[in-house]
Each structure stands twice: as structure tokens, then as C-alpha cells.
C-alpha positions in Angstrom: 41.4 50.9 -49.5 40.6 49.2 -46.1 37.2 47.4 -44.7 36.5 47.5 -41.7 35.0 44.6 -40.3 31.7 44.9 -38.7 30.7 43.0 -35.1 28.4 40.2 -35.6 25.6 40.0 -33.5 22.8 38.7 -33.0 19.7 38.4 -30.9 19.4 37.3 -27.3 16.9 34.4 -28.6 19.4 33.2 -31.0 22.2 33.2 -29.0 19.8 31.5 -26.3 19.3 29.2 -28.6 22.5 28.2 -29.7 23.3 28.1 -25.6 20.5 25.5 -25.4 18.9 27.7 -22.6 15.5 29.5 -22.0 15.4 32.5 -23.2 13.0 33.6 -20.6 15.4 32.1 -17.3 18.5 34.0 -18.6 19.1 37.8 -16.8 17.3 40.9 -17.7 20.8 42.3 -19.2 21.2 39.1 -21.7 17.7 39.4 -23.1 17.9 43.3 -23.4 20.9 43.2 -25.2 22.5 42.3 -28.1 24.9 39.4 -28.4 28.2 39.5 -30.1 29.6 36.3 -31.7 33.1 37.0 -29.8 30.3 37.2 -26.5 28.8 33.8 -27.4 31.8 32.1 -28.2 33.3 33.6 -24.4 30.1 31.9 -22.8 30.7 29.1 -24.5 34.1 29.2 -23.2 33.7 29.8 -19.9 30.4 29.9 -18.8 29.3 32.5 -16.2 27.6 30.7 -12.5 23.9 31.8 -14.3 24.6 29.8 -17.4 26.2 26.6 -15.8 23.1 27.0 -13.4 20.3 27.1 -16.5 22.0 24.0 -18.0 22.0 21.9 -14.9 18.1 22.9 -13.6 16.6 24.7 -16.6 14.5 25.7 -17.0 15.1 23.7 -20.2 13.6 24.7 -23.8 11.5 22.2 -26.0 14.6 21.0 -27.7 16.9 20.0 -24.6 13.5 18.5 -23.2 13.0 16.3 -25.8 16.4 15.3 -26.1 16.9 14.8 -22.6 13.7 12.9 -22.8 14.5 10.9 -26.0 11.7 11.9 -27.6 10.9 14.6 -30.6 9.4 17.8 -29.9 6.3 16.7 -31.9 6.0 14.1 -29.2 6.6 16.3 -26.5 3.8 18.1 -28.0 1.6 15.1 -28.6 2.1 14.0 -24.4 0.9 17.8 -23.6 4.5 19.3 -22.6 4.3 22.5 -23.8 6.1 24.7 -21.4 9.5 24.7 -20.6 10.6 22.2 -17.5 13.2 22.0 -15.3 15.9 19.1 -14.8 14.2 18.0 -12.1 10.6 17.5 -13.9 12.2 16.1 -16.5 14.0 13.1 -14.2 10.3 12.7 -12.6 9.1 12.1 -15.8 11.5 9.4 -16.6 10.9 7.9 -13.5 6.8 7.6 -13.9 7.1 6.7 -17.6 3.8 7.9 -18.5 2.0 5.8 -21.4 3.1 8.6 -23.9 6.7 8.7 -22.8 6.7 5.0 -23.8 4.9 5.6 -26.9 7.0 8.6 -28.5 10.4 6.9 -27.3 9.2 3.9 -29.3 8.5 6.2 -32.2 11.3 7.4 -31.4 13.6 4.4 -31.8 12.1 3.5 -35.1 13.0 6.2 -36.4 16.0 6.3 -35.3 16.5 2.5 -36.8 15.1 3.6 -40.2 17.1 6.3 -40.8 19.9 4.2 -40.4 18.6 1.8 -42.7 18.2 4.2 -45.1 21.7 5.5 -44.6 23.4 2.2 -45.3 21.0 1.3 -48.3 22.5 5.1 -49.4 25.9 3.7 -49.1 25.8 0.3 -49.9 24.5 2.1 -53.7 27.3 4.3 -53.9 29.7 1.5 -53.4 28.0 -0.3 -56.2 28.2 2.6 -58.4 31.4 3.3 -58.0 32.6 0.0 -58.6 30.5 0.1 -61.7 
């Protein structure tokens, strides 16, 4: 008895997603469709002009914003940037360095700092241990 192997797809806001582009930028036939992972890894690959294009000028989703940003996207929410932006936005941003830009890339860096603390307090017990 064989199996047959079934395609894997999944939704254009998935695979969107896992492209880190707007769903809402990317053509009419991508969000109509369905994606298959063979597709997705192909775009991956080699990435059609659209694609390269949405990843240089976005518009960008919450995620690369507040990465490109060095922020979190609860911070992005708490300085009021709710909507997608564009790469260009996003540089003017950086260059006015509004108060809350400052403010959540502080955050930012602390927590950053304590998560590495806690990382090597982690490790530093399970050397003990296992020299115990």
C-alpha cells in the first residue's frame, strides 16, 4: 500500500508572514491564493522584482518595524505606530528620535541585557550541577 503525499499549503497571511512582508502590499494573485511550501521556499529562493521591492520600501509589518526600529512591537504600540510604514518612514524616524523612540530602545536594551544575564546565571548552574 502507497501514500500519497499531500501539498502543504498554507495561507497567503502566513506565508506573508514568514516573508516578513505586508500582507496587504503583496499582488491580488498572492493574497487570493493559496501558498504551497515548495512556492514559499521558491520565493525564498529567488525572490520575484515585487518581493525584493516590499522588503527594501515596505510597506513593512509591525514585526520588521520594530526590529528595524530596535524597539518591541508593544513599544511601537505605546509611541502610536500602528499602521504599517515604509523604509523610508522608518529612516525618518530614526533620524528625529522622537522621545518614545529613545524610551522604548532603552527598554529595549535592558531587556536585552537581562536576558542575558539570566542566560549566563542558567548556565553558570548547570556547570555547577554537573560538576556536582
Amino acid at each position: 500500500m502507497t501514500q500519497h503525499q499531500s501539498t502543504q499549503t498554507m495561507k497567503p497571511a502566513t506565508a506573508a508572514k514568514k516573508l516578513g512582508v505586508y500582507l496587504e502590499a503583496t499582488p491580488a494573485e498572492f493574497r487570493e491564493g493559496v501558498v504551497s511550501r515548495a512556492e514559499l521556499n521558491q520565493l525564498q529562493a529567488d525572490p520575484p522584482q515585487w518581493l525584493q521591492d516590499l522588503r527594501a520600501n515596505g510597506p513593512h509589518p509591525r514585526p520588521v518595524v520594530a526590529a528595524k526600529l530596535g524597539v518591541s512591537i508593544a513599544g511601537l504600540a505605546r509611541g502610536g505606530v500602528t499602521e504599517p510604514l515604509t523604509t523610508e518612514q522608518i529612516e525618518a524616524l530614526k533620524q528625529e528620535q522622537p522621545e518614545w523612540l529613545v524610551k522604548e530602545r532603552a527598554t529595549q536594551a535592558e531587556v536585552r541585557k537581562e536576558g542575558a544575564r539570566v542566560k549566563k546565571l542558567h548556565a553558570e548552574k548547570a556547570a555547577r550541577a554537573a560538576r556536582d
